[in-house]
C-alpha positions in Angstrom: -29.6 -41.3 -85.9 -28.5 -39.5 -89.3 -24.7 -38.5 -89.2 -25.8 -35.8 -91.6 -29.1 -34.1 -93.5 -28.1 -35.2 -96.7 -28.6 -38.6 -95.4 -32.4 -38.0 -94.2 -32.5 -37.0 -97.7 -31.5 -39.9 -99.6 -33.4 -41.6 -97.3 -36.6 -39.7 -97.4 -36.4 -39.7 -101.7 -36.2 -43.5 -101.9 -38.9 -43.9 -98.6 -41.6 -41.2 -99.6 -40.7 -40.2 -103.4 -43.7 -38.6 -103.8 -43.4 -36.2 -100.6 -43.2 -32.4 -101.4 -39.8 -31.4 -99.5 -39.7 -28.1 -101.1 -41.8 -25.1 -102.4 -41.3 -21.6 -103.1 -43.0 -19.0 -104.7 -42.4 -20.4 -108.8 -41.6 -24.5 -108.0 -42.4 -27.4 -105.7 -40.1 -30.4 -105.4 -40.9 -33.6 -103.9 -38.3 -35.6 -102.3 -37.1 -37.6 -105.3 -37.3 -34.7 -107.1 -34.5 -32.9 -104.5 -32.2 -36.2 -105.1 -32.3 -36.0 -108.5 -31.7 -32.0 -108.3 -29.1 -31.9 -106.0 -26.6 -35.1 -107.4 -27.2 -33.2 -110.7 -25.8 -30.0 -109.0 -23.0 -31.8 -107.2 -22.4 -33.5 -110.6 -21.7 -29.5 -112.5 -19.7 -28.5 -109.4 -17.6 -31.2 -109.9 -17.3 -30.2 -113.8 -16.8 -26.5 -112.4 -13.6 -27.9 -110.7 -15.1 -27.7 -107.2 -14.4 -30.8 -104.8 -14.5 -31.5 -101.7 -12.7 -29.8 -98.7 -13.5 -26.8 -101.1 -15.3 -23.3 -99.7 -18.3 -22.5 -101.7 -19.8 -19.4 -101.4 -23.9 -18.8 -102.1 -25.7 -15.7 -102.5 -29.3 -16.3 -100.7 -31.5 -16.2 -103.6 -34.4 -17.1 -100.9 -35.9 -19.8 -102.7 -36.2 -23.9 -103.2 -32.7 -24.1 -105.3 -30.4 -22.8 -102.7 -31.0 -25.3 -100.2 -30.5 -27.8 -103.3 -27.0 -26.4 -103.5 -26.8 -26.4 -99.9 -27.4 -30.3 -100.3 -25.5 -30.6 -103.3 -22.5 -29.5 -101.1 -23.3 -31.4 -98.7 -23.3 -34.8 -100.6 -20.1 -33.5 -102.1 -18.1 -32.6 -98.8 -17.4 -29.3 -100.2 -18.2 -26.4 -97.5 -21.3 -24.5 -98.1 -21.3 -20.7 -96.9 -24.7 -19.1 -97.0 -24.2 -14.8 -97.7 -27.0 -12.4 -97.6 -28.5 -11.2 -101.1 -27.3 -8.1 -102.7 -24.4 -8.3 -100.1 -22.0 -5.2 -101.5 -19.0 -6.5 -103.3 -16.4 -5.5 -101.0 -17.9 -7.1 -98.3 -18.5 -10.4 -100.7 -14.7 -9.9 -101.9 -13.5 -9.6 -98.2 -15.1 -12.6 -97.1 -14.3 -14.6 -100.2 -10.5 -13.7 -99.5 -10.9 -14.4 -95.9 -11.9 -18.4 -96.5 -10.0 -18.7 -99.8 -13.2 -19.5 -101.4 -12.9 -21.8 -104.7 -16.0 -19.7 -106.2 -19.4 -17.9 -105.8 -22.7 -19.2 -107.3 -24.9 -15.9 -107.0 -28.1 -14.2 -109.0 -26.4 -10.6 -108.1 -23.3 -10.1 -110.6 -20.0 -9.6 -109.4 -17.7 -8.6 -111.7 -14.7 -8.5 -109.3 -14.9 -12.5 -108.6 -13.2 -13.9 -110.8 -15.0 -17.3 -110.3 -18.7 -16.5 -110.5 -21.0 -18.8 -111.3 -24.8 -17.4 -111.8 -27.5 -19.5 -110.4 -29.8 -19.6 -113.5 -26.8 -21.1 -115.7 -26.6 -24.1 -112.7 -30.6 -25.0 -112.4 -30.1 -24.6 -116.3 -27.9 -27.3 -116.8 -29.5 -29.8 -114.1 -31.6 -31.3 -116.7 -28.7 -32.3 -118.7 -26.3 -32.9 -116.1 -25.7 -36.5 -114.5 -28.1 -38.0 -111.5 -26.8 -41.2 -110.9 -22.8 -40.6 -110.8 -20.7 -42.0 -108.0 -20.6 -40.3 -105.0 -18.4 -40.8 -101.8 -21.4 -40.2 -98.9 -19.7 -41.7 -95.8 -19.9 -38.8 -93.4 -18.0 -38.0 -90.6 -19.9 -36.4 -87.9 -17.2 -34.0 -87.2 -16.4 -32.4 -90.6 -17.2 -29.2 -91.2 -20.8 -28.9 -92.7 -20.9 -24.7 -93.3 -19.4 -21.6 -92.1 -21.9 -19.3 -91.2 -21.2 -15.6 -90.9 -22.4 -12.9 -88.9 -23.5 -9.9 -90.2 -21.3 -7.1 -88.8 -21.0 -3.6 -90.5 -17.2 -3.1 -90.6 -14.3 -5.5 -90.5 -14.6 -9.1 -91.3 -17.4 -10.7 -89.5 -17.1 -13.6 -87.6 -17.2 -17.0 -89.2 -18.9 -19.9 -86.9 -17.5 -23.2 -88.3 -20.3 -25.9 -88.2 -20.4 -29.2 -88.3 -22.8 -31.9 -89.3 -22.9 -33.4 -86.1 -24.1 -29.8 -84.8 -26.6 -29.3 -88.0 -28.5 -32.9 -87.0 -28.8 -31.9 -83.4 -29.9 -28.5 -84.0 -32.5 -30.2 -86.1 -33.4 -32.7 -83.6 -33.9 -30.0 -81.3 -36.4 -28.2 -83.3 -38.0 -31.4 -84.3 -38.5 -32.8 -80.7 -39.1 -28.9 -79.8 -41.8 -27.7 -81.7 -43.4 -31.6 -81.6 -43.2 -31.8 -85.3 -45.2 -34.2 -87.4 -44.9 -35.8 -90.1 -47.6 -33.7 -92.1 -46.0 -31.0 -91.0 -46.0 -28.0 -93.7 -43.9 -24.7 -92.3 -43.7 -21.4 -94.7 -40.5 -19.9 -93.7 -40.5 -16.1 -94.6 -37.0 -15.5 -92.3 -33.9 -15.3 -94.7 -32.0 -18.6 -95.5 -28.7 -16.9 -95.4 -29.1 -16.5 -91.0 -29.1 -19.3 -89.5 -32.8 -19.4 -87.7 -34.3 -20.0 -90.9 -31.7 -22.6 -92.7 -31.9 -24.8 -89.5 -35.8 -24.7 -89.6 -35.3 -26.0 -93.4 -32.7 -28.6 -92.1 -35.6 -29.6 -89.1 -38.2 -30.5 -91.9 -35.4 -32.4 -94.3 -34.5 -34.4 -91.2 -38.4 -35.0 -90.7 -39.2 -35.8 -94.3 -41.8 -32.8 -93.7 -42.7 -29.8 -96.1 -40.8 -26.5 -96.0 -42.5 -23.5 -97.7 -40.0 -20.7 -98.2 -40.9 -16.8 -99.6 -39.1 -13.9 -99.0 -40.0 -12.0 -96.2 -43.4 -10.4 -95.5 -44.3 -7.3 -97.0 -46.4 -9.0 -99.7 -48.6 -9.7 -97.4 -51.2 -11.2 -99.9 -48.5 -13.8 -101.0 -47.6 -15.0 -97.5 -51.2 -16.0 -97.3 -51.6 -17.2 -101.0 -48.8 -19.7 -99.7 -50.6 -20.7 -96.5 -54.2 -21.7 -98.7 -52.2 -23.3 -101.8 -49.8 -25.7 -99.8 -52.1 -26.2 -96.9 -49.5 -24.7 -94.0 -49.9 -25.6 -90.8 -46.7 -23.8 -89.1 -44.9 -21.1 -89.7 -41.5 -19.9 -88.7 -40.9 -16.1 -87.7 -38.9 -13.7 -85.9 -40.5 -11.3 -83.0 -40.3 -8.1 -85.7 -41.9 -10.3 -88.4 -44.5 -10.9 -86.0 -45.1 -7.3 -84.7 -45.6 -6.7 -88.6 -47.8 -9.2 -89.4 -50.2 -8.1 -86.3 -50.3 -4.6 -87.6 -50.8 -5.9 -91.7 -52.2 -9.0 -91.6 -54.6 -9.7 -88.4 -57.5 -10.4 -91.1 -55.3 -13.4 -92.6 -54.4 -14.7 -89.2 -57.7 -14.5 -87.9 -59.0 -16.2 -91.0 -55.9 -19.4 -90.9 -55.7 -19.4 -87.3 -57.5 -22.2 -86.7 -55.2 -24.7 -89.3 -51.8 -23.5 -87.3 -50.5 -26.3 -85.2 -47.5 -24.2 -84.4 -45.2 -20.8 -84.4 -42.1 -21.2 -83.6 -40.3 -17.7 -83.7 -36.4 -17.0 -82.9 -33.3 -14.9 -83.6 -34.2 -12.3 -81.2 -36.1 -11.2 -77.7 -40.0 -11.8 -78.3 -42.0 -8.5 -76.2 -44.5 -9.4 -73.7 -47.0 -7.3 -76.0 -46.6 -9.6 -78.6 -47.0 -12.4 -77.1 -50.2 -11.6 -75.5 -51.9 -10.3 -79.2 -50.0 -14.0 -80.4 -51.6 -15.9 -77.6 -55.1 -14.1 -77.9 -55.4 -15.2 -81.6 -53.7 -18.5 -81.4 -55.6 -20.0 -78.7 -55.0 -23.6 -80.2 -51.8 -23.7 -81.3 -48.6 -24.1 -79.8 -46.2 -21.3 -79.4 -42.7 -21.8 -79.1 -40.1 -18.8 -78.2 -36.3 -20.6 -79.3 -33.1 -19.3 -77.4 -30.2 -19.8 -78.8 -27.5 -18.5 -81.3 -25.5 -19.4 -84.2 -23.0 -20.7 -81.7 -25.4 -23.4 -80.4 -28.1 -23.2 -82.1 -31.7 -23.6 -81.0 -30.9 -25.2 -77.2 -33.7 -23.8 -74.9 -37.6 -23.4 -76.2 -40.8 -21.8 -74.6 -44.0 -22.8 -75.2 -45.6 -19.7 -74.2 -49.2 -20.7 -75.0 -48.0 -22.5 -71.8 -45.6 -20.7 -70.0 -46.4 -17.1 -68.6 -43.6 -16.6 -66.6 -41.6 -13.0 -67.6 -38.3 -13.2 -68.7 -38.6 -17.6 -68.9 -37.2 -19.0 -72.0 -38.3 -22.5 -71.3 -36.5 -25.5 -70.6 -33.6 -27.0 -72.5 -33.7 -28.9 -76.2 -33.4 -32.6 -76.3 -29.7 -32.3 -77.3 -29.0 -29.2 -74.8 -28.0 -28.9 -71.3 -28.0 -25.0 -69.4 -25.3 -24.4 -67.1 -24.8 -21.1 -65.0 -22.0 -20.1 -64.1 -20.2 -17.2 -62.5 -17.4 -14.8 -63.8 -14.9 -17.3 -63.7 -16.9 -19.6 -65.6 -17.7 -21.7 -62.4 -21.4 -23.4 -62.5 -23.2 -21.9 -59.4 -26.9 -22.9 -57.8 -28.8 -19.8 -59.7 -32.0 -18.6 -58.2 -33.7 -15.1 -59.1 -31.7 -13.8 -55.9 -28.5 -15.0 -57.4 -28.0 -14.7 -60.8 -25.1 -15.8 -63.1 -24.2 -15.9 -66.9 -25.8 -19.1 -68.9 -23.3 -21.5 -70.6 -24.8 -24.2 -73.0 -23.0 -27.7 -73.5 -24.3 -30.3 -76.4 -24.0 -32.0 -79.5 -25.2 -28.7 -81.4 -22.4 -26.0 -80.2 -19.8 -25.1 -83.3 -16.6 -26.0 -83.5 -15.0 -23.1 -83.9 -14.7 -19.4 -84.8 -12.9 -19.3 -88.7 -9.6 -18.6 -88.1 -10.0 -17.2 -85.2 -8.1 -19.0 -82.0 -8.5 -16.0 -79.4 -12.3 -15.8 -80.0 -12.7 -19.6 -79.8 -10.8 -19.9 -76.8 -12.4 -17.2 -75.2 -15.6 -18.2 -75.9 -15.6 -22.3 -76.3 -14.1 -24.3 -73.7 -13.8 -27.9 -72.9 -16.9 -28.3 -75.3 -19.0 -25.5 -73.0 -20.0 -22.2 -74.9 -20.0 -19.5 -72.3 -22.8 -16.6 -73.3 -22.6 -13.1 -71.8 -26.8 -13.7 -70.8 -27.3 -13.0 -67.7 -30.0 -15.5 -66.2 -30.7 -18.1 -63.3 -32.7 -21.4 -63.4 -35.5 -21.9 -61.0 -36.2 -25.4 -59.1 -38.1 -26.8 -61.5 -35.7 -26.5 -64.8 -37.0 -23.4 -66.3 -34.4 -21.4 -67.2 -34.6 -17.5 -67.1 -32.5 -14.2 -68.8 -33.0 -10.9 -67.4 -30.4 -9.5 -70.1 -27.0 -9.1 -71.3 -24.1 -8.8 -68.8 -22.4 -5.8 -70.8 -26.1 -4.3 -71.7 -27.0 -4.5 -67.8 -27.4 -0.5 -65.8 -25.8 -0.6 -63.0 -27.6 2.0 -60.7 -26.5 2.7 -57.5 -25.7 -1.0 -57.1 -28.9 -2.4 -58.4 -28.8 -4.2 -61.4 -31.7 -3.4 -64.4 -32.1 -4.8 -67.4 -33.1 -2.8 -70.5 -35.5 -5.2 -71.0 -38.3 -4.3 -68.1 -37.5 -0.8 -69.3 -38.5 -1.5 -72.9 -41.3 -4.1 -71.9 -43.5 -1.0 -70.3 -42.6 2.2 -72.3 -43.5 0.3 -75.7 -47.2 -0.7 -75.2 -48.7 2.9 -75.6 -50.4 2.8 -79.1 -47.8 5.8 -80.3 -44.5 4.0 -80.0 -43.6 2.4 -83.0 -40.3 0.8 -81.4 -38.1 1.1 -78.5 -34.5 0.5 -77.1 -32.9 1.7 -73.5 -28.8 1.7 -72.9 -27.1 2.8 -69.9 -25.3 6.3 -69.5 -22.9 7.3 -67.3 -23.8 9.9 -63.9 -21.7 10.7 -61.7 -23.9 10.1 -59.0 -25.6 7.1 -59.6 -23.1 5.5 -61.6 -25.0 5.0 -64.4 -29.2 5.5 -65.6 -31.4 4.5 -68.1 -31.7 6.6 -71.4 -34.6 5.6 -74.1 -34.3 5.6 -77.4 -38.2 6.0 -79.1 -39.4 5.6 -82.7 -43.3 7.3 -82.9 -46.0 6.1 -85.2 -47.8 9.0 -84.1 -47.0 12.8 -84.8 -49.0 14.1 -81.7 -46.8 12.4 -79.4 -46.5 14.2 -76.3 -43.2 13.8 -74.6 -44.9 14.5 -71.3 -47.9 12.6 -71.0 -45.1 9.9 -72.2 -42.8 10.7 -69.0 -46.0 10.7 -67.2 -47.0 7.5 -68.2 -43.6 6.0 -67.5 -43.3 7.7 -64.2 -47.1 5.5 -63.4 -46.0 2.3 -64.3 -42.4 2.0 -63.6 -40.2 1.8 -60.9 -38.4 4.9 -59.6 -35.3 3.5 -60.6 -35.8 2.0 -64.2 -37.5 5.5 -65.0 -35.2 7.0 -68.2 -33.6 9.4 -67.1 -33.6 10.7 -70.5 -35.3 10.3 -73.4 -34.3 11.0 -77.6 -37.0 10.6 -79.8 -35.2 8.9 -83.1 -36.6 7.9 -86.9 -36.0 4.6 -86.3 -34.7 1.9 -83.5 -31.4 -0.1 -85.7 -32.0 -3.6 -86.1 -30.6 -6.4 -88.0 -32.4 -8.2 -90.7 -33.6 -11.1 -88.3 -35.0 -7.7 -86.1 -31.7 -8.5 -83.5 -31.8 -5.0 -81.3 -28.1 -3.0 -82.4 -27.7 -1.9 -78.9 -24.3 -1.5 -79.0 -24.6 1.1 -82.1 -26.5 3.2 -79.4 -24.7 2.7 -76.7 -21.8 3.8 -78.8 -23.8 7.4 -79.8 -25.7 7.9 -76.0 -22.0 8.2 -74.9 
């Protein structure tokens, strides 16, 4: 077993030199190509006066050279911490303050960091900089790979301390999960700086596979430029990436449908819908749903070309093991009768929230990270969420979850997107109210109601209903349910 991913790397540029590790929209590097690029790197962050134990910041610049820095950092035990592109400056400035960062390598400029390195003046210098220095790479399995941070909207976000230990398994997990081979080329249009699409890199380094990377998928004609010109046979998206694609590019898929081995798709809740229109084109392939969070990343996956069961996120990864448990954080026997909140244990969980003891103890304990999913796992291993405990409505007693809500009253052709929250009555305690996005300006409220009334129970029937321009999201398409919550009160 690798104690790290730099070391499938060394490995993989003196096994298969020739092997393309990397490709983007403007470069392809083979593995020994990588090596050579990434000691040269570690070589000018050592001129730059970074070593290791330092904090690194990166600005995403969603391409082949910031997983070379990534690696560079790696080889050079200096921590890498991935931030989104075009991040404002005071949130940059806060989180570089937070860590006590040693300096910034970004393409955005940021005149208010004083140590601000651009990215073009580093891959500039890589041909003159030294490949075969010196270079302490014993690893210890524990040290702190990356901090990855979440991406809140005010405050500092939370930091989730990573170590290389966790970064193999996670890889391992999607490795052995998605049955990866070794010809295995994956475009990866999800953004580098979250952590679905970095560990799907890290999966393919540890592999010795292919990683195609592009940024995002509203040039449609490029995603599939990429998919003919590197031969791609997987690809790595999240559920809104795939609701986009179906609406944009169902010509493409139909057309390349055929040379996909596998989807694998993650970083939020995947729709029945869209897994039926997934399934109906991708008869061949294998189609894997991942649970799992920054936290602990990638520990439960769903082949759903396989599994129709509702609400069933599959079994656990090879490095992962699903607990239930109940309030008091007590593992209970969990049937659909009796559910409970899932708690994850493994070699992939983090170490610990950055500077943050309350969080971590609240959350991580005796090497057991305790989720607020509320779920149960059948006889046979399957493991199941119905939703999140503090998302659940509470009518009357009976517990719903937004979920069923949302799977029905977004199929009609005029709902563009969806999300219900609970709101208080004084009579029932609380009832559903739907938030709807329309695609469609002769939407008719109600024919709408109607068609809710016919297809779902009387008691997950909204209760009211606001008509919005759009439902928030994240980047990776998370649901902000919180952010409506917060105005439905």
């Amino acid at each position: 077993m690798y104690k790290s991913i730099i070391d499938a790397v060394l490995e993989h540029g003196r096994n298969r030199p020739e092997k393309l590790a990397l490709a983007d929209n403007e470069r392809a590097i083979t593995y020994k190509e990588l090596v050579q690029h990434l000691t040269a790197i570690a070589g000018i962050l050592r001129n730059l006066d970074i070593h290791k134990g330092d904090n690194l910041l990166v600005e995403c610049t969603q391409d082949a050279r910031f997983i070379a820095i990534d690696l560079a950092c790696e080889l050079s035990h200096i921590v890498f911490i991935p931030i989104e592109k075009k991040m404002s400056e005071d949130r940059v400035k806060s989180i570089y303050e937070h860590i006590n960062a040693k300096a910034l390598i970004a393409k955005t400029d940021y005149a208010e960091i004083e140590n601000c390195h651009h990215i073009d003046d580093i891959w500039d210098k890589i041909s003159l900089a030294e490949t075969n220095a010196e270079y302490d790479q014993k690893t210890i399995e524990y040290d702190i790979a990356e901090i990855l941070f979440t991406t809140g909207t005010t405050g500092i976000p939370k930091g989730i301390v990573i170590s290389h230990r966790a970064n193999v398994a996670i890889a391992e997990n999607i490795k052995y999960g998605v049955e990866m081979k070794e010809n295995a080329i994956e475009l990866v249009p999800l953004p580098l700086s979250h952590s679905h699409g970095l560990r799907t890199c890290y999966a393919h380094l540890l592999n010795g596979s292919t990683t195609v990377i592009i940024d995002g998928i509203m040039n449609v004609g490029l995603f599939f430029d990429m998919i003919e010109k590197y031969g791609v046979n997987a690809i790595d998206i999240s559920p809104t990436l795939a609701k986009i694609l179906l609406k944009i590019g169902m010509r493409g898929l139909e057309k390349y449908k055929d040379k996909i081995d596998y989807i694998e798709i993650g970083s939020a809740v995947l729709e029945e819908e869209t897994k039926k229109m997934l399934k109906k084109i991708f008869m061949k392939s294998r189609l894997y749903n991942f649970y799992g969070s920054t936290e602990a990343g990638r520990c439960c996956v769903c082949n759903f070309n396989e599994i129709n069961n509702e609400g069933c996120i599959g079994r656990p990864s090879i490095n992962a093991e699903m607990l239930i448990v109940d309030d008091s954080k007590k593992e209970i026997h969990s049937s659909k009768e009796k559910l409970g909140l899932l708690a994850i244990r493994g070699s992939m969980i983090m170490n610990e929230y950055y500077n943050n003891r309350k969080l971590t103890e609240e959350t991580l304990i005796n090497d057991i990270i305790y989720t607020n999913d509320l779920g149960y796992i059948d006889e046979s291993g399957k493991v199941y969420i119905v939703g999140r405990n503090d998302d659940i409505i509470n009518y009357k007693g009976i517990k719903i979850a937004p979920e069923e809500i949302e799977s029905v009253a977004t199929l009609p052709h005029y709902i563009k997107d969806c999300a219900c929250v609970p709101i208080k009555d004084n009579i029932c305690g609380q009832v559903p109210m739907l938030y709807v996005s329309i695609c469609d300006s002769s939407f008719d409220i109600n024919l709408y109601i109607e068609y809710l009334r016919e297809n779902l129970e009387q008691t997950r029937v909204p209760k009211r209903i606001e008509v919005v321009e759009q439902i928030p999201r994240s980047e990776n398409g998370k649901l902000l349910r919180k952010r409506l919550m917060t105005d439905a009160k």
